[in-house]
C-alpha positions in Angstrom: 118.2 132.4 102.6 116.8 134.3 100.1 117.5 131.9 97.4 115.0 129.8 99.1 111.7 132.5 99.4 108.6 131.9 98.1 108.9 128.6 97.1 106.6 127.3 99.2 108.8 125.1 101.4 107.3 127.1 104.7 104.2 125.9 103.4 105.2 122.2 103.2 106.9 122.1 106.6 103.6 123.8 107.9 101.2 121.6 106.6 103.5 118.7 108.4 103.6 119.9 111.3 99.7 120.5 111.3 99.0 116.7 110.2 101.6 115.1 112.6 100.2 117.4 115.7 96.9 116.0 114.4 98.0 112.2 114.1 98.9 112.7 117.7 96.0 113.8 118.8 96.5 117.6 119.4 93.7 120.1 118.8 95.8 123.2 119.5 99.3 124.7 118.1 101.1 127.9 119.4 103.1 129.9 117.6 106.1 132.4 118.2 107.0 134.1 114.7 109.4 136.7 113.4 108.3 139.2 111.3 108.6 137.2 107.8 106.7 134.3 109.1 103.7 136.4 109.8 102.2 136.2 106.8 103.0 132.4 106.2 101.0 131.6 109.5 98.0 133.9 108.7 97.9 132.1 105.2 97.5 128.7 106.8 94.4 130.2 109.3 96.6 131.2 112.5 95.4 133.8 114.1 97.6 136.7 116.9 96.9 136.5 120.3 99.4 138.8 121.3 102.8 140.1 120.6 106.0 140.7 122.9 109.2 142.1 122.1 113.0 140.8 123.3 115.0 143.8 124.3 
């Protein structure tokens, strides 16, 4: 919704996730993104491995 965009909500529900995989005792999180999220998730330090395509 692009009412919604850039107001940081994909931030919050990042930084969340991070501190509840954390509280749990993960080390690691993997990531599948579409094309706008890209940029959220190199923002917060995430790094591509690899990319694959649905046909």
């Amino acid at each position: 919704m692009p009412y919604y965009a850039r107001q940081g909500l994909g931030s919050m529900l990042m930084k969340k996730c991070e501190s509840e995989g954390v509280a749990m005792g993960y080390s690691t999180l993997e990531l599948m993104a579409i094309l706008p999220g890209i940029k959220l998730y190199d923002r917060h330090g995430f790094i591509e491995q690899g990319s694959s395509s649905a046909n």
